[in-house]
MDTraj code that builds the backbone (N, CA, C; nanometers):
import mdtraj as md
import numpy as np

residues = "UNK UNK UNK UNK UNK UNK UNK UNK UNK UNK UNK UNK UNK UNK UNK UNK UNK UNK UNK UNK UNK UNK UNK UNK UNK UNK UNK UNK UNK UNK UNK UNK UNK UNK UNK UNK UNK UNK UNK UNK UNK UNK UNK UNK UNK UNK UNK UNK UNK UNK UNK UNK UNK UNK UNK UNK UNK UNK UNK UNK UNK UNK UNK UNK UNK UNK UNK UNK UNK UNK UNK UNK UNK UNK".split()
xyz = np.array([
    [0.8398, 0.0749, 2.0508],
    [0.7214, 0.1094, 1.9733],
    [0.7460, 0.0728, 1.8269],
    [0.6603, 0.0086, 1.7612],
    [0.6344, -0.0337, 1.6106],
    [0.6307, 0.1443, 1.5358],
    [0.7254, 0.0697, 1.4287],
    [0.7390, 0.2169, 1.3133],
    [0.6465, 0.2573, 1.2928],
    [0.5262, 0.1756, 1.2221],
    [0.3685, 0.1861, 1.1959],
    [0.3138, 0.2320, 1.2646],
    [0.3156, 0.2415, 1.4258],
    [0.2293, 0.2761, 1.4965],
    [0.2659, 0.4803, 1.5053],
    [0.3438, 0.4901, 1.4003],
    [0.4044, 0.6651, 1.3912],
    [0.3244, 0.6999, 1.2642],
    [0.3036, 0.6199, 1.1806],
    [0.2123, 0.6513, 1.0742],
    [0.0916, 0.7267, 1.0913],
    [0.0210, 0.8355, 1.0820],
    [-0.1044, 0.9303, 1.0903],
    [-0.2164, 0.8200, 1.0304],
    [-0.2121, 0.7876, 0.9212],
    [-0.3539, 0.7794, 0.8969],
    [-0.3019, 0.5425, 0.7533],
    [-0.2131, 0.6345, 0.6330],
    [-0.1707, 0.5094, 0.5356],
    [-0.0425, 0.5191, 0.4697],
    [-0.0116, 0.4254, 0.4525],
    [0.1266, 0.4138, 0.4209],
    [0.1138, 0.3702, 0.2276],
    [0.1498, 0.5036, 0.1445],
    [0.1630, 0.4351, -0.0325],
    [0.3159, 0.4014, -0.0284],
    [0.2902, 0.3052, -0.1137],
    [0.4080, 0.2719, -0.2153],
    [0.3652, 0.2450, -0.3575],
    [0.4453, 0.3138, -0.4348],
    [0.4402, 0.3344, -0.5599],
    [0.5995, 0.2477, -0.6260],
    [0.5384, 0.1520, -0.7567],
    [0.6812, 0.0493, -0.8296],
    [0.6128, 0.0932, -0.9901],
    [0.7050, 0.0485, -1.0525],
    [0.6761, 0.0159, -1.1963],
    [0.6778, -0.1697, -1.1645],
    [0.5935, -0.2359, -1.2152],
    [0.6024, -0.3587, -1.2642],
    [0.6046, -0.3783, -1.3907],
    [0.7010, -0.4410, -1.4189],
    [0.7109, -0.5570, -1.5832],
    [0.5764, -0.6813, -1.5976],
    [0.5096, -0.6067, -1.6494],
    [0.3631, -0.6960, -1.6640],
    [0.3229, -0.6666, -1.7936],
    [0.2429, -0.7676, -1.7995],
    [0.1481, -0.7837, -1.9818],
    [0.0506, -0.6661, -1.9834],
    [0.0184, -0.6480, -1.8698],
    [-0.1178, -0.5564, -1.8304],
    [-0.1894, -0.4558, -1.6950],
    [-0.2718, -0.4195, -1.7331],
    [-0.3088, -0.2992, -1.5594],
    [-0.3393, -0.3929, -1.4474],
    [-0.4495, -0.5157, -1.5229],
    [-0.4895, -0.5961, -1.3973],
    [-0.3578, -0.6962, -1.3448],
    [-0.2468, -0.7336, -1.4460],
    [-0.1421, -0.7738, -1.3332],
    [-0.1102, -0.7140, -1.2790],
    [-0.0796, -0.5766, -1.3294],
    [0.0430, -0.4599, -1.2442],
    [-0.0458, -0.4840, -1.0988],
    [-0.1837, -0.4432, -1.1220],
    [-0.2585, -0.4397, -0.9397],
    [-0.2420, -0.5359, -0.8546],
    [-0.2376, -0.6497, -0.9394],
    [-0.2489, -0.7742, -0.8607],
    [-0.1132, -0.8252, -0.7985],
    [0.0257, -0.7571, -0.8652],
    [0.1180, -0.7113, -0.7815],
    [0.1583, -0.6915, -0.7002],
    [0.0989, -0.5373, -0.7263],
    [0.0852, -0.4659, -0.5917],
    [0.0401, -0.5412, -0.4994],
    [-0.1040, -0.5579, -0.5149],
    [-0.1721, -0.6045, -0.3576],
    [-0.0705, -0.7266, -0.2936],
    [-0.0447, -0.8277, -0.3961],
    [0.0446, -0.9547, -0.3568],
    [0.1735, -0.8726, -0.2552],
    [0.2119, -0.7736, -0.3387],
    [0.3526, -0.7168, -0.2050],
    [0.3045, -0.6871, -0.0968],
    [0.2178, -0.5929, -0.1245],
    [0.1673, -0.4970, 0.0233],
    [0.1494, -0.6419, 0.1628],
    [0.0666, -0.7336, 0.0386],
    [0.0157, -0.8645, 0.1899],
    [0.1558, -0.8924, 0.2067],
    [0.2419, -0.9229, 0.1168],
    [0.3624, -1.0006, 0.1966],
    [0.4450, -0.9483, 0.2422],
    [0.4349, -0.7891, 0.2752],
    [0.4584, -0.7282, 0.3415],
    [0.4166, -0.7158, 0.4941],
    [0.3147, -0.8103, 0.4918],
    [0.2514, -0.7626, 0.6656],
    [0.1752, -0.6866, 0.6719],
    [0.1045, -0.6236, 0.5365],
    [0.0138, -0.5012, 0.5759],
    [-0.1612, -0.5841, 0.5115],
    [-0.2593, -0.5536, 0.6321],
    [-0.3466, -0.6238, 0.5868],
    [-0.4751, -0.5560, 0.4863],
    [-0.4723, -0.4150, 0.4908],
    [-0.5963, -0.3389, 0.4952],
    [-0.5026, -0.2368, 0.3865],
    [-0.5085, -0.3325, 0.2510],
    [-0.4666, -0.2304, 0.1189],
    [-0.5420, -0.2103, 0.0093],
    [-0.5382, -0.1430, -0.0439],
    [-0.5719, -0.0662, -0.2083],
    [-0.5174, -0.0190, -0.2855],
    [-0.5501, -0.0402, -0.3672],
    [-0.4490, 0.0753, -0.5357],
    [-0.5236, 0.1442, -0.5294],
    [-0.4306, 0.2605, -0.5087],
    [-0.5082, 0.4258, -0.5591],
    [-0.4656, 0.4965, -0.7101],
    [-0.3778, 0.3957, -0.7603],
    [-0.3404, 0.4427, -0.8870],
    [-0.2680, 0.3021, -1.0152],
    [-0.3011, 0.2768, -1.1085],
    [-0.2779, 0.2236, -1.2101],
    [-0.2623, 0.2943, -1.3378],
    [-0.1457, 0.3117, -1.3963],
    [-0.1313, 0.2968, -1.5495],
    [-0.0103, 0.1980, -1.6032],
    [-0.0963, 0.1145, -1.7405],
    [-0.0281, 0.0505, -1.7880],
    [0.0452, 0.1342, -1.9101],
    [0.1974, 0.1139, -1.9245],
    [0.2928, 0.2113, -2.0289],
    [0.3810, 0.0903, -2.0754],
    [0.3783, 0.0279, -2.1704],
    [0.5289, -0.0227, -2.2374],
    [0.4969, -0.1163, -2.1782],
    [0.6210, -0.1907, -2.1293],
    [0.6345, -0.3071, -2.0730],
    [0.5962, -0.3343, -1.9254],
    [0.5148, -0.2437, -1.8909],
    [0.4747, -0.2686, -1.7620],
    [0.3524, -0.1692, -1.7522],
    [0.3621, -0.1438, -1.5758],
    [0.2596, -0.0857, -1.5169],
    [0.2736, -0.0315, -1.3821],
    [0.2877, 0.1267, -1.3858],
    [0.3138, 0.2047, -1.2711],
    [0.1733, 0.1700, -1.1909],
    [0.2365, 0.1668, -1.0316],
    [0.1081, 0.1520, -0.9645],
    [0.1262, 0.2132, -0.8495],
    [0.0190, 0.2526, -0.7541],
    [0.0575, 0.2996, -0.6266],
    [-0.0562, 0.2419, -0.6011],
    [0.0701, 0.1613, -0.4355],
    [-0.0424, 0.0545, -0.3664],
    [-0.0787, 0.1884, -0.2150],
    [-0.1403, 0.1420, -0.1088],
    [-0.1537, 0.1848, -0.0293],
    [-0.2658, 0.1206, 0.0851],
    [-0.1537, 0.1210, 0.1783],
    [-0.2085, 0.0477, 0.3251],
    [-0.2485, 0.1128, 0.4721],
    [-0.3863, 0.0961, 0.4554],
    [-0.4334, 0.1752, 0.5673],
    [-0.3889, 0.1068, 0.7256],
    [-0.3538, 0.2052, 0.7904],
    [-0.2492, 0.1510, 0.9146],
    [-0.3665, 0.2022, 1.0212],
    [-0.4430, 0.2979, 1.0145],
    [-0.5101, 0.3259, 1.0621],
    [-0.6125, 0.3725, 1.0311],
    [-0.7556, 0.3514, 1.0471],
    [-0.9027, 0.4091, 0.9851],
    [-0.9453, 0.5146, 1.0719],
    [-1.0437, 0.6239, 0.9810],
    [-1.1147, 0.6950, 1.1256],
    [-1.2084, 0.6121, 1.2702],
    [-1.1254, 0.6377, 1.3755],
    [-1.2100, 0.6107, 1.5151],
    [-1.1013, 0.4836, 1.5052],
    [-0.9990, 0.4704, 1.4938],
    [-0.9087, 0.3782, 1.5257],
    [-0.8469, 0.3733, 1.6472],
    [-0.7175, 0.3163, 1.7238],
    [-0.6549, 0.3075, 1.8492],
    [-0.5696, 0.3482, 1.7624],
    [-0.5280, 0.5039, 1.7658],
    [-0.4385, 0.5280, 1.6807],
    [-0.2980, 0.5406, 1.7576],
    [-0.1580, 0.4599, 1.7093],
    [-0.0394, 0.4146, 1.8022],
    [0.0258, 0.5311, 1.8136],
    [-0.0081, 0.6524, 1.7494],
    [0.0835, 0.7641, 1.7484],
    [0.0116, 0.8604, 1.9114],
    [-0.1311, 0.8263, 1.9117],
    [-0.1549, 0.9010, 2.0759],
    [-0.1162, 0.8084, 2.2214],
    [-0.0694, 0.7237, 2.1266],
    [-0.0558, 0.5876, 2.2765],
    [0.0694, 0.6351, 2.3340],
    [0.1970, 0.7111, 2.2767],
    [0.2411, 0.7297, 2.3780],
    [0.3834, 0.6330, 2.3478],
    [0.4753, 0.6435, 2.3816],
    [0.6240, 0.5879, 2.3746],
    [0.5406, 0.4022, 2.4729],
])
top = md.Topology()
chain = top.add_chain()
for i, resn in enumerate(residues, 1):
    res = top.add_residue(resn, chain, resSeq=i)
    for name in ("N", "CA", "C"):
        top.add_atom(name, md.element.get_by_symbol(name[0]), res)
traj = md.Trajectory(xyz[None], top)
């Protein structure tokens, strides 16, 4: 069974990036999350501080009324 498919509902990750600005820091993010394998992401959080920009990305693994992998069972 896939790790993901143990996930309830989304998976955040939160980085500091070294960026000029908020709209790189996001654009970051989203760039990891995809090259990560995750298709269905969003930032739920941006601030730009100093030399960068804290962000928290987050990837929905599962939506409401999904085939959710955690009732499927080993």
């Amino acid at each position: 069974m896939k790790v993901l498919n143990k996930v309830m509902d989304a998976l955040d990750i939160e980085t500091f990036f070294l960026c000029k600005n908020e709209l790189e820091g996001r654009n970051l993010m989203l760039d990891l999350l995809k090259n990560m394998g995750l298709k269905d992401v969003d930032i739920v959080f941006a601030e730009h501080i100093g030399p960068g920009t804290r962000v928290r990305g987050r990837a929905y693994v599962h939506r409401p009324a999904d085939r959710y992998g955690w009732l499927e069972g080993e």
